[in-house]
mmCIF file as Biopython writes it, N, C-alpha, C and O atoms, coordinates in Angstrom:
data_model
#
loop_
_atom_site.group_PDB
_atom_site.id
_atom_site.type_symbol
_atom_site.label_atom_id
_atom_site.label_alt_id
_atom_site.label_comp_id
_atom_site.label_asym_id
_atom_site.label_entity_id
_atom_site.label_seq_id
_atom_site.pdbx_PDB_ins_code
_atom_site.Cartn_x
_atom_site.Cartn_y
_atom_site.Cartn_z
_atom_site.occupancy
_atom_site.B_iso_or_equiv
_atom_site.auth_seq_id
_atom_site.auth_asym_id
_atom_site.pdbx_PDB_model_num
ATOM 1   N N  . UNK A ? 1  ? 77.075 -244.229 124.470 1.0 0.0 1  A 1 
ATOM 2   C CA . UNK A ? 1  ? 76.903 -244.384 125.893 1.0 0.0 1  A 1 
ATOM 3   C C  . UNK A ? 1  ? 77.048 -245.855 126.251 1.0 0.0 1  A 1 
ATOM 4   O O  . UNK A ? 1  ? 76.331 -246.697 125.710 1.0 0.0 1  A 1 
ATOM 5   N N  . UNK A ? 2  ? 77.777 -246.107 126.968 1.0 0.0 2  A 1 
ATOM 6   C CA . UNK A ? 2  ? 78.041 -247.635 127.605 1.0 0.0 2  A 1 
ATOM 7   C C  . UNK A ? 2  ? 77.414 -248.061 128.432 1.0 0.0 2  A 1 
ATOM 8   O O  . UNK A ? 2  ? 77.336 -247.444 129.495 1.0 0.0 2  A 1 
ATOM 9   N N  . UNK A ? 3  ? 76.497 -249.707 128.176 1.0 0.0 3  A 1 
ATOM 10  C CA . UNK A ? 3  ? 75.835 -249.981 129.161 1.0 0.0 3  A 1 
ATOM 11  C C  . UNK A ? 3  ? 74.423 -250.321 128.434 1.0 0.0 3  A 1 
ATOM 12  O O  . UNK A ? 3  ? 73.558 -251.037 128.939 1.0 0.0 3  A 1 
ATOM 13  N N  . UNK A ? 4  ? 74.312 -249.564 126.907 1.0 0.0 4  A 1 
ATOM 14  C CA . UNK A ? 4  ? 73.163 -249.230 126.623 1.0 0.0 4  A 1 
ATOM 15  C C  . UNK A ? 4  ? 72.798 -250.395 125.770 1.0 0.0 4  A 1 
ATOM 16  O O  . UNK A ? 4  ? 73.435 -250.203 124.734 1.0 0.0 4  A 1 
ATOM 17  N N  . UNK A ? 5  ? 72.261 -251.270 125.668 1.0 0.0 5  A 1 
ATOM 18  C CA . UNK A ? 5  ? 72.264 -252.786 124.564 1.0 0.0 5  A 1 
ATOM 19  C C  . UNK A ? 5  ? 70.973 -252.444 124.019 1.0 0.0 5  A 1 
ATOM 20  O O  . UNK A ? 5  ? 70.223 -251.498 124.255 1.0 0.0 5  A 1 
ATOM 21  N N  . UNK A ? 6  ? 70.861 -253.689 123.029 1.0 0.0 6  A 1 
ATOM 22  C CA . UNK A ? 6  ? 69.172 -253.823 122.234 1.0 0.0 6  A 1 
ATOM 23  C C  . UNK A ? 6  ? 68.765 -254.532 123.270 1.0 0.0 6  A 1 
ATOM 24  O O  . UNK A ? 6  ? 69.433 -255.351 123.901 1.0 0.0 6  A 1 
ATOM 25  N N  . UNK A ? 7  ? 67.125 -254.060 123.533 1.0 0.0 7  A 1 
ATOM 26  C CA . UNK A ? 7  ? 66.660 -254.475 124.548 1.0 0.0 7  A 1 
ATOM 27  C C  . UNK A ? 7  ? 65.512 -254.833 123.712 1.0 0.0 7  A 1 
ATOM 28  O O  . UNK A ? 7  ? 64.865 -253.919 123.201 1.0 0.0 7  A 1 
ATOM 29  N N  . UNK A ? 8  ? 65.191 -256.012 123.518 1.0 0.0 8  A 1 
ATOM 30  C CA . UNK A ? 8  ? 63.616 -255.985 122.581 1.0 0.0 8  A 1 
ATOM 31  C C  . UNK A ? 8  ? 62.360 -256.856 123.624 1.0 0.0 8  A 1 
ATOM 32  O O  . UNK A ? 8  ? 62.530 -257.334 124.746 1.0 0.0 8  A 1 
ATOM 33  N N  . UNK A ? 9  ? 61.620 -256.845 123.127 1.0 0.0 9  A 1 
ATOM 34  C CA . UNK A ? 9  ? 60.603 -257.541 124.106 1.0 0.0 9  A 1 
ATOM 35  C C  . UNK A ? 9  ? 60.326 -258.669 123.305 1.0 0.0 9  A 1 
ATOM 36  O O  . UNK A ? 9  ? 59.781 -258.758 122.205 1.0 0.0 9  A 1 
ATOM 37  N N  . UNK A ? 10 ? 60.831 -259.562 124.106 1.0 0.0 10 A 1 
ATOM 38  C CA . UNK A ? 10 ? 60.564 -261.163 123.495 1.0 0.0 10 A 1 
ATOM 39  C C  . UNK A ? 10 ? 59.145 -261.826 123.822 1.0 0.0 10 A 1 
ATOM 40  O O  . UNK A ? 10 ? 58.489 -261.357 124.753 1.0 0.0 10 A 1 
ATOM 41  N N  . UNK A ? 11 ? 58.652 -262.910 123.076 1.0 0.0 11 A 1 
ATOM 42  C CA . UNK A ? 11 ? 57.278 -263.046 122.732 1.0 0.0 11 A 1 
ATOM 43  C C  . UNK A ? 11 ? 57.228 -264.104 124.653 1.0 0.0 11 A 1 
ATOM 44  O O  . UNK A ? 11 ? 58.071 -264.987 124.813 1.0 0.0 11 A 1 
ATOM 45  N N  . UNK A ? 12 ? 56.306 -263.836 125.690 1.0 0.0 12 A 1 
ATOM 46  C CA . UNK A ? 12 ? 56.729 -264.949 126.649 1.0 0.0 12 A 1 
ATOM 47  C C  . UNK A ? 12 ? 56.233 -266.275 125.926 1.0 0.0 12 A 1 
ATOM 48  O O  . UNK A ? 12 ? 55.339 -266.321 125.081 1.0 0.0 12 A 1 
ATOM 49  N N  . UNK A ? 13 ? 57.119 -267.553 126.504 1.0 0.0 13 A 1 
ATOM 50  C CA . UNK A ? 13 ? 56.520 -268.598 126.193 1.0 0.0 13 A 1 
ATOM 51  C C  . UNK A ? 13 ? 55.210 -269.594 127.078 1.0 0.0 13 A 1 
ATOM 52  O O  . UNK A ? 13 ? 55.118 -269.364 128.284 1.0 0.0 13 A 1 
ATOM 53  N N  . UNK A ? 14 ? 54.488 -270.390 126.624 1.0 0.0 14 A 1 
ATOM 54  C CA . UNK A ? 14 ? 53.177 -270.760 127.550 1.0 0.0 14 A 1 
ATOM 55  C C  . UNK A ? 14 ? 53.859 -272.357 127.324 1.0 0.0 14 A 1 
ATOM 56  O O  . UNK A ? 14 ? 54.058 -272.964 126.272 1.0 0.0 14 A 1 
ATOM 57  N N  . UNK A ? 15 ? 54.171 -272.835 129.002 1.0 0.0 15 A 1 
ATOM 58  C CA . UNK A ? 15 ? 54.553 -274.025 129.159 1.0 0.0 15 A 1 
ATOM 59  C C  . UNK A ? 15 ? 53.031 -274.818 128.982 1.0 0.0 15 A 1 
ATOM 60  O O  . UNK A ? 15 ? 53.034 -276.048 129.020 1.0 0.0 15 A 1 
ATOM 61  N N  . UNK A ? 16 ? 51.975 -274.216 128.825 1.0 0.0 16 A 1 
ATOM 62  C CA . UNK A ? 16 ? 50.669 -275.074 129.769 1.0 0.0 16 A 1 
ATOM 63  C C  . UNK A ? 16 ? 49.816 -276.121 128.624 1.0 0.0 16 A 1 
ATOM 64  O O  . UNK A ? 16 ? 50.236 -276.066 127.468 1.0 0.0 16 A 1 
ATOM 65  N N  . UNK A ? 17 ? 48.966 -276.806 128.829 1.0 0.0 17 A 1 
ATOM 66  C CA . UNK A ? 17 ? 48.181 -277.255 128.310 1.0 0.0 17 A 1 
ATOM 67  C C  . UNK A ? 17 ? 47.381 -276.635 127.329 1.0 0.0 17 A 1 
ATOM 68  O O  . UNK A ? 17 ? 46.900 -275.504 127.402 1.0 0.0 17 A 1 
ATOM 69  N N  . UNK A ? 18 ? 47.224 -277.761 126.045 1.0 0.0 18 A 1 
ATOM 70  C CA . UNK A ? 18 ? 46.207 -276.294 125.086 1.0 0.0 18 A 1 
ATOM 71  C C  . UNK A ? 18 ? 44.788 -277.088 125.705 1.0 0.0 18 A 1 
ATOM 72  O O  . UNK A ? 18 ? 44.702 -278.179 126.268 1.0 0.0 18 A 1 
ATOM 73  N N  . UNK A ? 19 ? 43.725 -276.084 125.362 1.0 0.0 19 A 1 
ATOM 74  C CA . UNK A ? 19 ? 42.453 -276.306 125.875 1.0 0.0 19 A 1 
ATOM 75  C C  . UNK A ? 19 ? 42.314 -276.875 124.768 1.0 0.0 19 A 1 
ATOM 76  O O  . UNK A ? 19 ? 42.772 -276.574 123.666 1.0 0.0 19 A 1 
ATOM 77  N N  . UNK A ? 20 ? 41.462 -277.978 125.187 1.0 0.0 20 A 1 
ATOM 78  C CA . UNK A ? 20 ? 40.319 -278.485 124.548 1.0 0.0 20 A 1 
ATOM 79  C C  . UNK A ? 20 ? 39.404 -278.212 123.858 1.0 0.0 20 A 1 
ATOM 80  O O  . UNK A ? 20 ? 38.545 -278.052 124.725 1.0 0.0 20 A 1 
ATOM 81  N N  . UNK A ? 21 ? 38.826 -277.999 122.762 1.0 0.0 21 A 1 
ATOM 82  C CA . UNK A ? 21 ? 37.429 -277.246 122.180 1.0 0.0 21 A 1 
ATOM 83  C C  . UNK A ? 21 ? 35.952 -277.810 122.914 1.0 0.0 21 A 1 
ATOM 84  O O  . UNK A ? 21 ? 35.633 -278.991 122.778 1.0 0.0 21 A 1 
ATOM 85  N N  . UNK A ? 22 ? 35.414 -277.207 123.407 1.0 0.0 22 A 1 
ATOM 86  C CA . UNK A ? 22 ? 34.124 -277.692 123.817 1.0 0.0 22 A 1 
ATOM 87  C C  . UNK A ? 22 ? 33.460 -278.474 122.858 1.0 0.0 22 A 1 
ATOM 88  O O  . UNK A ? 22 ? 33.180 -278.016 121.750 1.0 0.0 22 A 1 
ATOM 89  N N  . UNK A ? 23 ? 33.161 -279.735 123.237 1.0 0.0 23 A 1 
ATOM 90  C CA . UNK A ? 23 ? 31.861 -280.302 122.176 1.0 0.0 23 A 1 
ATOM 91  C C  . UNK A ? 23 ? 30.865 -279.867 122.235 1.0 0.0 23 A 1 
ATOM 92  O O  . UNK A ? 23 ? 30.274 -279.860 123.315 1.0 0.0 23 A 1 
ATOM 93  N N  . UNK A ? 24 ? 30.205 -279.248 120.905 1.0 0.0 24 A 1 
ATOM 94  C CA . UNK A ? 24 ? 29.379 -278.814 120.601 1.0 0.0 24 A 1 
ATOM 95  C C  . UNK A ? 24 ? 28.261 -279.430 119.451 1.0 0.0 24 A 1 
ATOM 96  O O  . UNK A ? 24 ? 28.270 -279.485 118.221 1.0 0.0 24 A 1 
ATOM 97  N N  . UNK A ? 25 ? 27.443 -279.796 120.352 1.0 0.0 25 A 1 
ATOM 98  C CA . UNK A ? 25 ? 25.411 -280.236 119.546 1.0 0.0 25 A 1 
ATOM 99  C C  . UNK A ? 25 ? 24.960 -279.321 118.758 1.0 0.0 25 A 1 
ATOM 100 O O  . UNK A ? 25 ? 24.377 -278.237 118.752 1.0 0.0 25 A 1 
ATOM 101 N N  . UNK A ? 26 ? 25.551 -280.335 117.905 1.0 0.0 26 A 1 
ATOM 102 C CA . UNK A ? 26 ? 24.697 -279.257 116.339 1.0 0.0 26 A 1 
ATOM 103 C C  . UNK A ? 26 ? 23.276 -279.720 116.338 1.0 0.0 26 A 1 
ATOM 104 O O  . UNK A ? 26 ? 22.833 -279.438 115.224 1.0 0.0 26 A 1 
ATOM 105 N N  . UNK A ? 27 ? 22.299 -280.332 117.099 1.0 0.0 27 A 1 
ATOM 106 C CA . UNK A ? 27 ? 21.125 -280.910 117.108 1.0 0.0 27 A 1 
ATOM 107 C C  . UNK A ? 27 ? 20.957 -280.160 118.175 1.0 0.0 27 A 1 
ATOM 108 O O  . UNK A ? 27 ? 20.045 -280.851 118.629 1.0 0.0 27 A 1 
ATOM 109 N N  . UNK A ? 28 ? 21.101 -279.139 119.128 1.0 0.0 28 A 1 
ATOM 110 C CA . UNK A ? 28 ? 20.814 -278.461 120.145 1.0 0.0 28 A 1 
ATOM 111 C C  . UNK A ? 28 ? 19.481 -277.796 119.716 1.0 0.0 28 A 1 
ATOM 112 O O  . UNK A ? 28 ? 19.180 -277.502 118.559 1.0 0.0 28 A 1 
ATOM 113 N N  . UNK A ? 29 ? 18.730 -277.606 120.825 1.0 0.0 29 A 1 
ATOM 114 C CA . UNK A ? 29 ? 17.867 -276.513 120.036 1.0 0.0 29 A 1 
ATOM 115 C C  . UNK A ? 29 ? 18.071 -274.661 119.614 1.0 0.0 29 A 1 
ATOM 116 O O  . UNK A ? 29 ? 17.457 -273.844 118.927 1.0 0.0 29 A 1 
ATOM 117 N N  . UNK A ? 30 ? 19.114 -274.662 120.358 1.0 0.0 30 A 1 
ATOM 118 C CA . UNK A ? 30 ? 19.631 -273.299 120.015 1.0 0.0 30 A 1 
ATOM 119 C C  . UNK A ? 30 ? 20.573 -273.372 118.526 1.0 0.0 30 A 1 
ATOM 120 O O  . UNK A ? 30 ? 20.748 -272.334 117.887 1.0 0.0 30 A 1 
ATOM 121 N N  . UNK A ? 31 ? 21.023 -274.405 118.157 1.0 0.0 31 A 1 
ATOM 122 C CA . UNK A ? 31 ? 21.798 -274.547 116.429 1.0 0.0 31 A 1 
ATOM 123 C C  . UNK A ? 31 ? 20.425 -274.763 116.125 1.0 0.0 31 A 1 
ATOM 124 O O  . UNK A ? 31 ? 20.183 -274.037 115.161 1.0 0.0 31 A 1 
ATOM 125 N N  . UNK A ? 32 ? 19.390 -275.397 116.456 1.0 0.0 32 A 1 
ATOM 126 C CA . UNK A ? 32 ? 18.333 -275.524 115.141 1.0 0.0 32 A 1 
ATOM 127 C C  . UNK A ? 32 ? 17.821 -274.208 114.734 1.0 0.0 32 A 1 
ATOM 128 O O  . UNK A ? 32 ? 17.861 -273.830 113.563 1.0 0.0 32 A 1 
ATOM 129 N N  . UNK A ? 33 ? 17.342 -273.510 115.699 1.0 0.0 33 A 1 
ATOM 130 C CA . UNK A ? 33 ? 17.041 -272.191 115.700 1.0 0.0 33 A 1 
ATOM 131 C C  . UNK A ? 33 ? 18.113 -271.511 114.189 1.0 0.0 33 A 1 
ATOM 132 O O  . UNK A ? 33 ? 17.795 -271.195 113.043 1.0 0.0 33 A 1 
ATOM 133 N N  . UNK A ? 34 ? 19.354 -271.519 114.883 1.0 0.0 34 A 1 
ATOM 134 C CA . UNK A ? 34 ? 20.259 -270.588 114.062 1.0 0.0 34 A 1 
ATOM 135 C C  . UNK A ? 34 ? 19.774 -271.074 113.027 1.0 0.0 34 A 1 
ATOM 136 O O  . UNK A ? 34 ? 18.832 -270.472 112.511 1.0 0.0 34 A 1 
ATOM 137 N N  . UNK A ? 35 ? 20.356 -272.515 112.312 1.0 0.0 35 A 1 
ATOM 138 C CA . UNK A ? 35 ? 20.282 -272.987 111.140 1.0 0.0 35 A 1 
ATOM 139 C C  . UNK A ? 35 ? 19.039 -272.422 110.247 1.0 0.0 35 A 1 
ATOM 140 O O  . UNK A ? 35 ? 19.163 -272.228 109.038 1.0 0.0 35 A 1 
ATOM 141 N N  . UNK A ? 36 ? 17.774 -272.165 110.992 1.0 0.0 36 A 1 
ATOM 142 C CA . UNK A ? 36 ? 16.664 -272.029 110.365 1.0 0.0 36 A 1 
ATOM 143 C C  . UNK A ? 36 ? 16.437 -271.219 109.753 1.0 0.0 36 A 1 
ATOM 144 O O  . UNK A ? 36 ? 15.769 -271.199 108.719 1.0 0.0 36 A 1 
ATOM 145 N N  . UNK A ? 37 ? 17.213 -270.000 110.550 1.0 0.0 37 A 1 
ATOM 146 C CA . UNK A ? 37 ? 17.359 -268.700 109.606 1.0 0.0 37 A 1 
ATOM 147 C C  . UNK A ? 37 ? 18.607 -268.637 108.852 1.0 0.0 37 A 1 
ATOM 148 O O  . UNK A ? 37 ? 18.506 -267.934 107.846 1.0 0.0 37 A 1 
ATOM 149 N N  . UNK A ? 38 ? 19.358 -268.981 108.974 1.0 0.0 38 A 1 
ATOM 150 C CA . UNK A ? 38 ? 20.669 -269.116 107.666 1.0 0.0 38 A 1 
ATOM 151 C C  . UNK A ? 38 ? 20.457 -270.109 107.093 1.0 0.0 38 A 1 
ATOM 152 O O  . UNK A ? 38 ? 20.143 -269.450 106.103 1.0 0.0 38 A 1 
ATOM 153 N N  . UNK A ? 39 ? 20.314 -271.197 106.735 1.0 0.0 39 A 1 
ATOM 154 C CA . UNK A ? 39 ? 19.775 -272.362 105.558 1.0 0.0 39 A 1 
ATOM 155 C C  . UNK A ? 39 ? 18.856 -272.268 104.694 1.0 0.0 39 A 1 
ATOM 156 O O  . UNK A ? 39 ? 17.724 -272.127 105.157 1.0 0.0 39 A 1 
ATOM 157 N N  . UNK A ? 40 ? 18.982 -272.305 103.394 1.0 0.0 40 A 1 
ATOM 158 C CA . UNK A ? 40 ? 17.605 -272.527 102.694 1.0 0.0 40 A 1 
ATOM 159 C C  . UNK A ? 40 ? 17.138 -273.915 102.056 1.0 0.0 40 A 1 
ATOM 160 O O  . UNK A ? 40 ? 16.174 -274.090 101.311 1.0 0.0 40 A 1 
ATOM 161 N N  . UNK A ? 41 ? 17.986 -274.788 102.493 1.0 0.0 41 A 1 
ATOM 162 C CA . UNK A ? 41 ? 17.770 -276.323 102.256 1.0 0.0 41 A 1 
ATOM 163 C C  . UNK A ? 41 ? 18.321 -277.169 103.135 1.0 0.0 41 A 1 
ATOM 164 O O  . UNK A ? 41 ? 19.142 -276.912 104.016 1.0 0.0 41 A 1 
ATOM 165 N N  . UNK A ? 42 ? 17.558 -278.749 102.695 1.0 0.0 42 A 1 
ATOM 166 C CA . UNK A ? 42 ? 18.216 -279.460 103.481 1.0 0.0 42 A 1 
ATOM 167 C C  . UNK A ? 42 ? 20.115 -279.424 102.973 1.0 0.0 42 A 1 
ATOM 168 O O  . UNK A ? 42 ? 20.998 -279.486 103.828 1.0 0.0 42 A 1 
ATOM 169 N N  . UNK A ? 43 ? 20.367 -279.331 101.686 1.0 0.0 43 A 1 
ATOM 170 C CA . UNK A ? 43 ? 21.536 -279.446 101.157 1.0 0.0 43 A 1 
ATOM 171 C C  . UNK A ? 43 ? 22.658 -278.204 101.628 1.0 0.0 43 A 1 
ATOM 172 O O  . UNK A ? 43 ? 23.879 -278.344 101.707 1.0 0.0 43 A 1 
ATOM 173 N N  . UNK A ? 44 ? 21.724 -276.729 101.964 1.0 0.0 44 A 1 
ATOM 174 C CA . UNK A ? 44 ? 22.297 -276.129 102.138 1.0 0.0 44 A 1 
ATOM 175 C C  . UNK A ? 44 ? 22.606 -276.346 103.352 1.0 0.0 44 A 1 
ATOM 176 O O  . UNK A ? 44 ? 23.822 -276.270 103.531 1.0 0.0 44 A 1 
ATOM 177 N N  . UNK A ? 45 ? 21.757 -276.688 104.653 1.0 0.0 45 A 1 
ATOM 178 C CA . UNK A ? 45 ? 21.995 -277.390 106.024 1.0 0.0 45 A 1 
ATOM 179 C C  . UNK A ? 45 ? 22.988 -277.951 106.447 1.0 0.0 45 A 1 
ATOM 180 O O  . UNK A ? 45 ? 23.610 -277.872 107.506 1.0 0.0 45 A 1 
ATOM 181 N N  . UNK A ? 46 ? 23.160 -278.838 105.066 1.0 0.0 46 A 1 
ATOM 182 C CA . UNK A ? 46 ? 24.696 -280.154 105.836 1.0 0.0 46 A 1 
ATOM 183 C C  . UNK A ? 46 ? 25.645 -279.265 105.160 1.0 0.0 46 A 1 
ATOM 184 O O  . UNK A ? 46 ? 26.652 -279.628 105.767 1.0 0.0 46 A 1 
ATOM 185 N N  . UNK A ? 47 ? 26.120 -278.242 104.233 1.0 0.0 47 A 1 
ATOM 186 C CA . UNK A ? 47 ? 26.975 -277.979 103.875 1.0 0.0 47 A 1 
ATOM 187 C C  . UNK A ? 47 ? 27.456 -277.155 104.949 1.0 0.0 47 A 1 
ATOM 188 O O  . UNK A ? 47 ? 28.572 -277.359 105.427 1.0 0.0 47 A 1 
ATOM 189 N N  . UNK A ? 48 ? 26.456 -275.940 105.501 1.0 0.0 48 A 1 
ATOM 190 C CA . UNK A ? 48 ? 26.989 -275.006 106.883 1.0 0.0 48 A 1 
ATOM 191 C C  . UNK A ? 48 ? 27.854 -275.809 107.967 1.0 0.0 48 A 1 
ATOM 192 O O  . UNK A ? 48 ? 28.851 -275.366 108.537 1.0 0.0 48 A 1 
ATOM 193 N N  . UNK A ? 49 ? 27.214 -277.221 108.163 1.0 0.0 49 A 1 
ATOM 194 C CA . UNK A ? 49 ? 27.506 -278.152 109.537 1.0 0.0 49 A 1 
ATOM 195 C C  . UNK A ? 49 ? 28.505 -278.853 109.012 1.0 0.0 49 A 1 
ATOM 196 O O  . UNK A ? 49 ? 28.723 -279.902 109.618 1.0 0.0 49 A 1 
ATOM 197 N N  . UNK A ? 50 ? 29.450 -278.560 107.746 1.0 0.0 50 A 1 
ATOM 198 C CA . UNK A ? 50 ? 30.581 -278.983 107.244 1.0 0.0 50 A 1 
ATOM 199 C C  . UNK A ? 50 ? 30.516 -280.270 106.979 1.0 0.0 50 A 1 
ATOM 200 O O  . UNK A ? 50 ? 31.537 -280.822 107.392 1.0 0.0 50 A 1 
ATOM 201 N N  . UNK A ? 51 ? 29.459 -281.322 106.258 1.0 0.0 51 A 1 
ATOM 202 C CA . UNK A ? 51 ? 28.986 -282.386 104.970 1.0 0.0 51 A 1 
ATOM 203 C C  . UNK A ? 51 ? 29.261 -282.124 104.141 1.0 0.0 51 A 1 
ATOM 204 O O  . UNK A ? 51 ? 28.216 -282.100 103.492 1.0 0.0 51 A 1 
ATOM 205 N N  . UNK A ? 52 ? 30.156 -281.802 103.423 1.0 0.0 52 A 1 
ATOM 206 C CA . UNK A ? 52 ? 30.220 -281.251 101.652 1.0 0.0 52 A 1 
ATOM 207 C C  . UNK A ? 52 ? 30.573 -282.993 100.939 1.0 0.0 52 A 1 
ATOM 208 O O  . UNK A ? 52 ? 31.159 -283.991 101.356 1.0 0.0 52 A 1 
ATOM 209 N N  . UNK A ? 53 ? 29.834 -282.616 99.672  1.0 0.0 53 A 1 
ATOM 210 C CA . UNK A ? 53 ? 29.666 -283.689 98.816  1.0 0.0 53 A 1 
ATOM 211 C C  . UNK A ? 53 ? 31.409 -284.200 98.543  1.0 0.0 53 A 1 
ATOM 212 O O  . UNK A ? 53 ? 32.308 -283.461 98.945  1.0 0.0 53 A 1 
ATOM 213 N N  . UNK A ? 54 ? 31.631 -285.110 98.051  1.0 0.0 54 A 1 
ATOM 214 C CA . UNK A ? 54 ? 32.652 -285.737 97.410  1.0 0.0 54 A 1 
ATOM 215 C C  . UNK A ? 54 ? 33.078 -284.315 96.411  1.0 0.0 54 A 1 
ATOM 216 O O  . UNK A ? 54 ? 32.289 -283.400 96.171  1.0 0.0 54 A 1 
ATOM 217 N N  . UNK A ? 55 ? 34.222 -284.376 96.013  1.0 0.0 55 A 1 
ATOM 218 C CA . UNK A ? 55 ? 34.520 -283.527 95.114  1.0 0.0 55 A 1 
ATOM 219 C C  . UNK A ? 55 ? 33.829 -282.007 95.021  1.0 0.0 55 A 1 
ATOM 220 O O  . UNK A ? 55 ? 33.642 -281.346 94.000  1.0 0.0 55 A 1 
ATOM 221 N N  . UNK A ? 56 ? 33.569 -281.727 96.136  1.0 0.0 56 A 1 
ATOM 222 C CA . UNK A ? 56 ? 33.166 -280.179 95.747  1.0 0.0 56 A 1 
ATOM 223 C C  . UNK A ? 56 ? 34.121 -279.534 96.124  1.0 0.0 56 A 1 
ATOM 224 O O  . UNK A ? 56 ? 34.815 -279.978 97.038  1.0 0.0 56 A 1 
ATOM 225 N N  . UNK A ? 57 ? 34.541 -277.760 95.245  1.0 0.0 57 A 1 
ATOM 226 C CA . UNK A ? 57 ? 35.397 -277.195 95.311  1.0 0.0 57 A 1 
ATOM 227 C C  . UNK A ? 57 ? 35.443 -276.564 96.905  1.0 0.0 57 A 1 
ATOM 228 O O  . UNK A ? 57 ? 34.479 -276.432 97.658  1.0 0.0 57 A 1 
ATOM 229 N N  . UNK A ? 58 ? 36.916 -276.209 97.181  1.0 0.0 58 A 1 
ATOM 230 C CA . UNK A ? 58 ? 37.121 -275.451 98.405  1.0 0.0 58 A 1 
ATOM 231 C C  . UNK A ? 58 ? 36.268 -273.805 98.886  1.0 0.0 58 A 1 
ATOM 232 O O  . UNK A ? 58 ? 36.181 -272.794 98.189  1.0 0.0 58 A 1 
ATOM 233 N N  . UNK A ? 59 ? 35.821 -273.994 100.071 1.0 0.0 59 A 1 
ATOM 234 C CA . UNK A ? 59 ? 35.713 -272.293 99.790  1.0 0.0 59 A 1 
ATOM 235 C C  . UNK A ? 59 ? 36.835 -271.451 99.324  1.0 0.0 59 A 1 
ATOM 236 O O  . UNK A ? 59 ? 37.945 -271.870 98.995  1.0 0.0 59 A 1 
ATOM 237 N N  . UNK A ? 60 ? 36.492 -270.397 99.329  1.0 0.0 60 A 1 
ATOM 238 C CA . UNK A ? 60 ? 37.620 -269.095 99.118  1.0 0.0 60 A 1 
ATOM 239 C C  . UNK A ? 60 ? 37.015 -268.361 100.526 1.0 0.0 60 A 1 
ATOM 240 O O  . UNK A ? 60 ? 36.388 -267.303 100.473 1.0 0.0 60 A 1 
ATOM 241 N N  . UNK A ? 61 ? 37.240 -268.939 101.542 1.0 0.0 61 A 1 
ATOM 242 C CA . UNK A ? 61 ? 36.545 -267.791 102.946 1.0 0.0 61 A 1 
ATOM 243 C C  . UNK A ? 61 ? 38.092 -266.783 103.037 1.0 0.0 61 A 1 
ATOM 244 O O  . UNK A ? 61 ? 39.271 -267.138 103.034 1.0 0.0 61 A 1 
ATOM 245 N N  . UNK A ? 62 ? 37.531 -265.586 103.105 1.0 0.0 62 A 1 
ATOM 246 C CA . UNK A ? 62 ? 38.873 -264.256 103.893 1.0 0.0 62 A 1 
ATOM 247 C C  . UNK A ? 62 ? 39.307 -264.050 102.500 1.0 0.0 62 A 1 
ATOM 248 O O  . UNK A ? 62 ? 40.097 -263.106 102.469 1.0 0.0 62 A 1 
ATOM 249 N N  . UNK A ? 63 ? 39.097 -264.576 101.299 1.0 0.0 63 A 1 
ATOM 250 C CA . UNK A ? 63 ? 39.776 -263.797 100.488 1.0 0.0 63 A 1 
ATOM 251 C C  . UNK A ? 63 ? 38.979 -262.277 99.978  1.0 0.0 63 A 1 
ATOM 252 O O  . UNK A ? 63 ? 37.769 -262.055 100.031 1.0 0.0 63 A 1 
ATOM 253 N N  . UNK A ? 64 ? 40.216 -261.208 99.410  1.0 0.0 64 A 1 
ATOM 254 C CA . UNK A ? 64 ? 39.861 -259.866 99.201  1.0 0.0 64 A 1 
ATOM 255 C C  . UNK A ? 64 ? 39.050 -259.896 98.038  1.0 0.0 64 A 1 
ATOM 256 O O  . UNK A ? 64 ? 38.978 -260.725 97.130  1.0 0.0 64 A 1 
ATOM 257 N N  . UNK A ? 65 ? 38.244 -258.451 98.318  1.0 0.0 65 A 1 
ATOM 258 C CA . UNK A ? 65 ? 36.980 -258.853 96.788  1.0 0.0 65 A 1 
ATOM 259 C C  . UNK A ? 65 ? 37.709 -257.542 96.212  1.0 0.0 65 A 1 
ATOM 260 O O  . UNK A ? 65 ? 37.020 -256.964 95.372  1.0 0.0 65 A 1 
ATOM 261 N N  . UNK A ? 66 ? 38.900 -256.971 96.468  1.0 0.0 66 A 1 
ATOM 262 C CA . UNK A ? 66 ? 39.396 -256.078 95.619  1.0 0.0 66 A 1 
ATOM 263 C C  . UNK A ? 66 ? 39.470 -255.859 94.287  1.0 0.0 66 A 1 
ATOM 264 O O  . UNK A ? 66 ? 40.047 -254.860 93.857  1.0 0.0 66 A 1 
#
């Protein structure tokens, strides 16, 4: 049939600005709260709030436990 082409749906493009990430107070009292119940040290504390020592290994976050 003539007339009839590939018609695919192309991804639209975004001319705009990327947002900004909100700054966020890890000294807030709503992070102290959190922290209090997920931390069990001061060591474990700075590691959540992303402090990791010199030379410590990478996580493995998202990998499969297959």
């Amino acid at each position: 049939m003539p007339g009839k082409g590939k018609k695919g749906k192309g991804r639209a493009k975004s001319h705009g600005k990327k947002q900004k990430k909100p700054e966020v107070d890890i000294l807030s009292p709503a992070a102290m709260l959190n922290l209090y119940y997920i931390a069990h040290n001061v060591a474990d504390c700075l590691h959540l709030r992303g402090f990791r020592w010199p030379g410590a290994p990478k996580s493995k976050r998202g990998k499969d436990k297959t």
